[in-house]
N, C-alpha and C positions, 0 to 999 in steps of 0.2 A: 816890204818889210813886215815882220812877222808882230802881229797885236801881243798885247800883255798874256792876254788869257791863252794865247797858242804856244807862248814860250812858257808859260808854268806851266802847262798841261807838256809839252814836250821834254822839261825838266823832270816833272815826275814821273814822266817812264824810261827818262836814259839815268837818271843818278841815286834812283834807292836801289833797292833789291824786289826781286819780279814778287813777292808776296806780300807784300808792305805797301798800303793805303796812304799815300805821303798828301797832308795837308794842302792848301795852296796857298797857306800863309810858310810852312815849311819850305814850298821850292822856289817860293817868291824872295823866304831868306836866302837862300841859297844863290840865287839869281844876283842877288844884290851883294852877299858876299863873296863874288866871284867877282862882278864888277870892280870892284872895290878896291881888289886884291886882297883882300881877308885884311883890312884897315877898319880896325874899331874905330877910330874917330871919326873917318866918313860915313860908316851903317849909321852912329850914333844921329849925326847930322842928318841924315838924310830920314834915320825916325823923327828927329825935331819935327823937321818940316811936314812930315806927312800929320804928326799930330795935329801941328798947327792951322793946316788947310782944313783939319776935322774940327777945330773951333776944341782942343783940349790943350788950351794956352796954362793952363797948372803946370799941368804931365810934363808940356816940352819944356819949360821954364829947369823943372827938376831933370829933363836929360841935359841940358843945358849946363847946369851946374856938373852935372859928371862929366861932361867932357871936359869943362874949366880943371876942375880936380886932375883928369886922365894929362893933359897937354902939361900941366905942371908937374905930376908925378915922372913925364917920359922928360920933360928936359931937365930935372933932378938926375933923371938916370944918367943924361949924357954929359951933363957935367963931370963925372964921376971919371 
């Protein structure tokens, strides 16, 4: 199985464009929002946690609340 760092460095030369210096925070998003399915509330979560493993228990608190906010505003929607 392929390590983290071979799968962003393998992302950043099959999904930009051949002149474009893509970050490894950029293909690492990308990585994860493929995983995901393109699901804001799992990327969300899944920033929580990485915050919080970094000892930035504020930060994750306040993505915490947005996702509270997002999961109420989508099952608002599906009431409808």
């Amino acid at each position: 199985m392929k390590d983290l760092k071979e799968l962003i460095r393998d992302k950043k030369l099959s999904a930009f464009v051949q002149d474009y210096c893509a970050s490894d925070q950029e293909a690492l998003g990308l990585l994860i929002a493929q995983y995901f399915e393109w699901d804001g509330i799992h990327i969300l979560e899944t920033l929580k946690c990485a915050l919080e493993d970094a000892n930035f228990h504020s930060e994750a608190e306040k993505i915490d609340e947005i996702i509270k906010k997002l999961e109420e505003e989508i099952k608002w929607r599906n009431m409808k």
